[in-house]
C-alpha positions in Angstrom: -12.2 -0.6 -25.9 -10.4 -4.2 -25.1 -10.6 -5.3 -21.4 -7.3 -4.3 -19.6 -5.5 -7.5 -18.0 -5.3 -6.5 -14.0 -2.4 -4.6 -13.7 0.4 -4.1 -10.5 2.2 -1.6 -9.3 5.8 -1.5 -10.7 9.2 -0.4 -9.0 11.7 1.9 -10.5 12.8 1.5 -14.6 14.1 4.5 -16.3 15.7 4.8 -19.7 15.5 5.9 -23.0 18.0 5.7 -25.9 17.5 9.0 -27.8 17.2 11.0 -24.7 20.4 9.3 -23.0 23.0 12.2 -24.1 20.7 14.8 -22.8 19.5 13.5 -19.2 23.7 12.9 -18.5 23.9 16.8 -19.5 21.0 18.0 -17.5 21.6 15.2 -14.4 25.2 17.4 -13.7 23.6 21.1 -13.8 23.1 22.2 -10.7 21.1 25.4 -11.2 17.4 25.4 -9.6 14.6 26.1 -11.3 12.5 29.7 -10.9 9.0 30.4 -10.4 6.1 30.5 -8.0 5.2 27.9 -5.8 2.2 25.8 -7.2 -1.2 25.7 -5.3 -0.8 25.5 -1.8 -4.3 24.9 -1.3 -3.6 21.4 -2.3 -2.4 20.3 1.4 0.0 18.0 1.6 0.5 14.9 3.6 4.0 16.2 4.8 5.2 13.8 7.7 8.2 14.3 9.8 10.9 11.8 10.9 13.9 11.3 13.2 16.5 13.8 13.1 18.0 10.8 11.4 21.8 11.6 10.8 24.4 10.3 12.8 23.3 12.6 15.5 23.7 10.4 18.7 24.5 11.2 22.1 27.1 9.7 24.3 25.2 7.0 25.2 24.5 5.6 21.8 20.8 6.4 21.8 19.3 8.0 18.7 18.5 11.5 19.6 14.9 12.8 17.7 13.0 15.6 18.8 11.3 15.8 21.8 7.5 16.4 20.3 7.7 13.3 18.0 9.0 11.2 21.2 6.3 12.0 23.0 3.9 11.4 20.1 5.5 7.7 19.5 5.3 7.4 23.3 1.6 7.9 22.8 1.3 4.9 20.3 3.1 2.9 22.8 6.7 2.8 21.0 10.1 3.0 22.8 11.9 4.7 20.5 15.4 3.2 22.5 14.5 -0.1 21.6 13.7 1.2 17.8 17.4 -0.1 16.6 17.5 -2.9 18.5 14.6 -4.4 16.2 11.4 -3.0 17.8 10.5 -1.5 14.4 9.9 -5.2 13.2 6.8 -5.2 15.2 4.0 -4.1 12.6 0.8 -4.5 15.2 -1.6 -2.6 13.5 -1.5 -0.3 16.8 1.9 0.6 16.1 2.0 0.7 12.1 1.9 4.2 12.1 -0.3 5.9 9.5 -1.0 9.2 9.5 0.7 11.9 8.1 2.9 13.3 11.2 3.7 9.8 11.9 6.6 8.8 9.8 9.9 7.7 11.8 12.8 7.1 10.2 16.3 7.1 12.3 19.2 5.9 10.9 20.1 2.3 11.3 23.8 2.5 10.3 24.4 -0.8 8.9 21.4 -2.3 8.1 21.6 -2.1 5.0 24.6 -4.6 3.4 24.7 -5.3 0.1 23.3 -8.6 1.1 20.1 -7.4 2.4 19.6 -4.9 -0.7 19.8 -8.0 -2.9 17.5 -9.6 -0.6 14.8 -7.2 -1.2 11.5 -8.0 -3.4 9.4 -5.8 -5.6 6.2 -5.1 -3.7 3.8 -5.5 -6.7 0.6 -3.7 -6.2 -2.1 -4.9 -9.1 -5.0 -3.0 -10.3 -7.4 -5.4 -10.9 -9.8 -5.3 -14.2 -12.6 -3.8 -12.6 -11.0 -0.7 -11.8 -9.0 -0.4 -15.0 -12.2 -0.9 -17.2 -14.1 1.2 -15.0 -13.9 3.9 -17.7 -12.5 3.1 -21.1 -14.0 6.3 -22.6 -11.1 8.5 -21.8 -8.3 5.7 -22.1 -6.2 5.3 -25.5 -6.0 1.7 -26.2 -3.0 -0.7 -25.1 0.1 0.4 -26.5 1.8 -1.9 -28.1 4.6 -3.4 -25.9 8.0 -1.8 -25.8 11.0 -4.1 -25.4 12.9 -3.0 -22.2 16.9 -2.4 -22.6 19.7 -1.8 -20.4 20.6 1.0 -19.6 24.6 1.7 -20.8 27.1 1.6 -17.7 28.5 3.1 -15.7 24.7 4.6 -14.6 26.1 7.9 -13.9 27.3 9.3 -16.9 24.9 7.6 -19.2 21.4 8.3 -17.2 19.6 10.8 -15.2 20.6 10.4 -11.3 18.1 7.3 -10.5 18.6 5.0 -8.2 16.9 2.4 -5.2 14.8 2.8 -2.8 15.0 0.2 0.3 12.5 -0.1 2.8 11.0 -2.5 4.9 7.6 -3.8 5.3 5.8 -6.1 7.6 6.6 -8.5 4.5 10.1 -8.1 4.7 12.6 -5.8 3.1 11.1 -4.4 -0.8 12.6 -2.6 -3.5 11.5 0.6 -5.6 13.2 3.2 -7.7 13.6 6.8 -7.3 15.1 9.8 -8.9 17.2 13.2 -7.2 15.1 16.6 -8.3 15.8 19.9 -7.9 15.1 21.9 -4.7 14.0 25.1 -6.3 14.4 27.2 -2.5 18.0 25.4 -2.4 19.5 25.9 -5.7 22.5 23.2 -6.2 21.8 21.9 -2.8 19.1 19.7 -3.4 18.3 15.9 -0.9 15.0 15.7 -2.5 13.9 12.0 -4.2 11.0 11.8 -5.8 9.3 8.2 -6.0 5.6 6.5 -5.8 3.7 7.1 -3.0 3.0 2.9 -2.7 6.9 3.0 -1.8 6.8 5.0 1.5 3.0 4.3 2.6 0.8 1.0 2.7 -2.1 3.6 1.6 -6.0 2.9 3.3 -4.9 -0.2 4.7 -1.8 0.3 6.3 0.9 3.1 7.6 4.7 4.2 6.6 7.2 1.8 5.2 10.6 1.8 7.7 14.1 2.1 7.3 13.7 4.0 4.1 17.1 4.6 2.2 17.9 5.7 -1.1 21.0 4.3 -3.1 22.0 6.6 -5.7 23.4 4.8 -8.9 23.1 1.2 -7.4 25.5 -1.4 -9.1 26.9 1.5 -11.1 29.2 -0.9 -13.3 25.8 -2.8 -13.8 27.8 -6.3 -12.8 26.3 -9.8 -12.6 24.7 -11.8 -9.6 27.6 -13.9 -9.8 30.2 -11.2 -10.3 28.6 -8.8 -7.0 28.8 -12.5 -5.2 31.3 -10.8 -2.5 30.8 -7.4 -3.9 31.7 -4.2 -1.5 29.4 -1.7 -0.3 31.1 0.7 -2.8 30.3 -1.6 -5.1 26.7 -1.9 -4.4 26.3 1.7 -3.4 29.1 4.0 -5.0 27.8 7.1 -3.4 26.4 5.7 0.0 23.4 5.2 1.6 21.0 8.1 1.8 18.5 8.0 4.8 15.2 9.2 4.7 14.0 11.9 7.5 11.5 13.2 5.7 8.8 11.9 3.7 5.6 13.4 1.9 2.6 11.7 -0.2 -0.7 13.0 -1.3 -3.5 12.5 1.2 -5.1 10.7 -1.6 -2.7 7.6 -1.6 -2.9 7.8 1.9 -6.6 7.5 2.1 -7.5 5.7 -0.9 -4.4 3.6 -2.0 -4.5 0.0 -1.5 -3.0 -3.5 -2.8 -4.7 -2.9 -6.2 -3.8 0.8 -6.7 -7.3 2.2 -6.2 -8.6 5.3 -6.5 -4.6 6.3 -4.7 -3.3 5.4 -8.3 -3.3 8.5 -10.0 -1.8 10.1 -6.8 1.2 7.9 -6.6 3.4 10.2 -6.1 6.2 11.3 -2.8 9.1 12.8 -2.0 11.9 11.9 0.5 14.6 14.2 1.7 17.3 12.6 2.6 20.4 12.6 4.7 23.7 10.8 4.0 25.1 7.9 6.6 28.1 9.2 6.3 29.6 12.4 4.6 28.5 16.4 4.3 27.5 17.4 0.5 23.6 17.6 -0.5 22.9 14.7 -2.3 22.7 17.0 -5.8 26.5 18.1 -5.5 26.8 14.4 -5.0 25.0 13.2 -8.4 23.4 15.6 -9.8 19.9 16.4 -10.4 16.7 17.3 -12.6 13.8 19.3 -12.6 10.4 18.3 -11.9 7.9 19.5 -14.4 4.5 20.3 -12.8 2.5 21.3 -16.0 0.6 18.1 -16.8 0.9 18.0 -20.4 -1.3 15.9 -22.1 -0.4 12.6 -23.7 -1.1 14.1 -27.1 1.3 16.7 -27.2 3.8 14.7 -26.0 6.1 13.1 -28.7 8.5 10.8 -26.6 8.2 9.6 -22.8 11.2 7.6 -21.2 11.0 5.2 -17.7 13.7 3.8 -16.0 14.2 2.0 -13.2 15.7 -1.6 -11.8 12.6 -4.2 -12.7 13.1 -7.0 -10.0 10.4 -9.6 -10.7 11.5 -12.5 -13.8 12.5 -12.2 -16.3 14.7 -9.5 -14.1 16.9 -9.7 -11.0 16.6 -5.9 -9.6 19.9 -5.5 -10.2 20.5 -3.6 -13.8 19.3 -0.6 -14.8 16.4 -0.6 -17.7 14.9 1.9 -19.9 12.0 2.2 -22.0 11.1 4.8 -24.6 7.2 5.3 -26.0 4.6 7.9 -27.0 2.4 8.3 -24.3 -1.6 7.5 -24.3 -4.0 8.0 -21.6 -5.5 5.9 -18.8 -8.3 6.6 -16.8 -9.2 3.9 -13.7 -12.6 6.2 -13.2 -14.5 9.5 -14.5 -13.8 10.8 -10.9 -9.7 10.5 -10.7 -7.2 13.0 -12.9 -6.2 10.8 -16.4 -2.6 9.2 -16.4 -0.3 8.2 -18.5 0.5 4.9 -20.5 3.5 3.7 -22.4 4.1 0.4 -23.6 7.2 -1.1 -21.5 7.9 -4.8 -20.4 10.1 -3.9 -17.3 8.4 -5.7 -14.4 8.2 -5.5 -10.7 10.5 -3.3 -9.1 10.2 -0.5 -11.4 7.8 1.4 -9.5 8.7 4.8 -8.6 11.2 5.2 -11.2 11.0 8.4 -13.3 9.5 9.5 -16.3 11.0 11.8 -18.4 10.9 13.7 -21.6 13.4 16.6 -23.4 11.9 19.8 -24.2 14.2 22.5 -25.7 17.3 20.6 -24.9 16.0 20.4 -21.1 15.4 17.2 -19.2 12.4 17.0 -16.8 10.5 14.5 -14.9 7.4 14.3 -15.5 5.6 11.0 -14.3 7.0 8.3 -12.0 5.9 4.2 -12.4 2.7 3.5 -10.5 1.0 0.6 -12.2 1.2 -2.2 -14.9 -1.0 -5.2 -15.9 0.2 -8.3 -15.1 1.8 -9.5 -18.7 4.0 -6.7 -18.2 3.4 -4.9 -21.0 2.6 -1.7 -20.7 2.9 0.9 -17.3 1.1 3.5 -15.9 2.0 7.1 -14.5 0.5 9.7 -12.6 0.5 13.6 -14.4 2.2 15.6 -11.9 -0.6 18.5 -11.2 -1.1 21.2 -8.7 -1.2 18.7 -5.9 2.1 17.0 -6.5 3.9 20.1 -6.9 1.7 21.3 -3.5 3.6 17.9 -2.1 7.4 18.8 -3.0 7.5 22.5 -1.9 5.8 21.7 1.4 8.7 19.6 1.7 10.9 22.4 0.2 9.8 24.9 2.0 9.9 23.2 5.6 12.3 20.5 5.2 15.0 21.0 2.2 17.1 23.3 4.0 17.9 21.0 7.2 
């Protein structure tokens, strides 16, 4: 097999031309899905936030709950001084990391539609060592797959993607994400999914802040210079949706880093989410899909879309792209699960955007953008398993509901 060029992580890039009509019809149901819950013995790293909506108290501070004060109190953190900027300080003391860490109170107003443009992709490369490592059980590089835009508005001609916004000690990034069904909340789903490298640092670092997801961003798909003094309708036609809960595999967490690592084929989380303003569930809002937690393989699997908003040249994060292939396999070591490969040119910013594919008329996500190589040619998935769906009804189960 051919050296792989090193590869990075990608933000957000769904798409796909034949399977357009039917992720529009399947993105408005708002019927859950049936059937057991997957593995629990895969545990989750479930992590708990600020209750994060607009719940203050009379003196302005945000209110969270009293067990997760005192454990930020223990790391040192005044959580009163958390608005006023003090979650800019990422001392490695106070980057929190593990699991029942994550903080997340809502900000209300942080994030302008200034500051979203403002935001980079935060590439993450794999470098050729690890993607080499063993090219017995990876296809070869699919050819590469032109990238198109994704027909406007986004809402009626896509599944409900969108952005995900967060800041890093770096400075504010970008990712992509997608609403799924909440199978223990039928038609009241705030569940995102997106790449675990979009909420968590992984072996090196702790949570990502100020996580918000921006359903349909730039709906009308409009210019740089035409969004020059562009409204946060505009920008955000169905609000800013905070993040108050957030789950990732304990693998990304322990094993993802800069280059993907052995976290790469567990690039996987889930947000739920709360609105900054308003009362529906974010699926009566936009719709939804299911997740499918089956792991087919590559070969029996005709036709894979991604979409996202690529932010790195030749891109601007700021459209909606979509790329359609047949699937291979990757493997970055005999020791971690196989993912999957399409050929795709959509660049930084893609990650965490969904993959789909149709089966009986039925839309499902199946994958989400981890990694690429650094021409930007191809990108690189994680099969969703027994641990990932362990992941989303741990947050199901204990979170969707609130």
């Amino acid at each position: 097999m051919p050296t792989a060029a090193p590869h990075r992580r990608r933000r957000s890039v769904l798409a796909a031309t034949g399977v357009v009509a039917a992720l529009a019809l399947t993105a408005t149901a708002c019927g859950g899905s049936t059937g057991d819950a997957a593995s629990d013995r895969a545990q989750a790293a479930a992590s708990r936030a600020a209750d994060a909506a607009a719940d203050t108290a009379g003196d302005g501070k945000i209110q969270i709950p009293a067990e997760l004060a005192d454990k930020l109190k223990e790391h040192g953190i005044d959580i009163d001084k958390w608005k006023d900027g003090a979650w800019k300080n990422w001392d490695k003391d106070k980057w929190l990391s593990e699991a029942k860490d994550f903080v997340n109170p809502v900000i209300e107003g942080l994030w302008k539609p200034d500051r979203m443009q403002s935001a980079k992709e935060a590439n993450k490369t794999v470098t050729t060592q690890d993607a080499s490592a063993d090219q017995g059980v990876s296809d070869p590089e699919p050819t590469p797959v032109q990238a198109t835009a994704e027909k406007t508005p986004y809402h009626q001609n896509a599944a409900p993607v969108g952005k995900v916004f967060f800041d890093t000690p770096d400075g504010p990034a970008v990712c992509s994400g997608t609403v799924v069904r909440d199978v223990n909340h039928p038609g009241k789903s705030n569940l995102v999914w997106t790449a675990g490298h979009c909420v968590h640092a992984g072996q090196s670092g702790g949570w990502y802040r100020n996580i918000v997801f921006v359903p349909a961003y730039n709906d009308l798909g409009k210019s740089e210079a035409q969004l020059g003094n562009a409204t946060a309708t505009e920008i955000a036609p169905y609000g800013n949706w905070w993040a108050d809960w957030v789950s990732t595999s304990n693998e990304w967490i322990q094993g993802g880093s800069d280059t993907g690592g052995a976290g790469a084929a567990y690039d996987y989380a889930v947000l739920h989410v709360k609105p900054e303003a308003g009362a529906k569930s974010l699926e009566e809002t936009t719709g939804a899909l299911d997740v499918d937690f089956s792991a087919p393989p590559a070969s029996e699997i005709a036709t894979m879309g991604a979409w996202g908003y690529p932010a790195a040249p030749p891109y601007n994060g700021l459209q909606m792209f979509k790329c359609l292939d047949r699937p291979g396999r990757l493997s970055l070591s005999s020791a971690l699960p196989t993912m999957y490969r399409i050929g795709c040119t959509m660049t930084g910013g893609s990650s965490g955007g969904g993959w789909f594919r149709v089966v009986n008329g039925e839309t499902t996500l199946v994958s989400n953008t981890s990694i690429g190589p650094q021409d930007n040619t191809w990108l690189a998935g994680p099969q969703l398993g027994a641990g990932a769906e362990s992941v989303y009804q741990h947050m199901s189960r204990t979170y969707g509901g609130r």
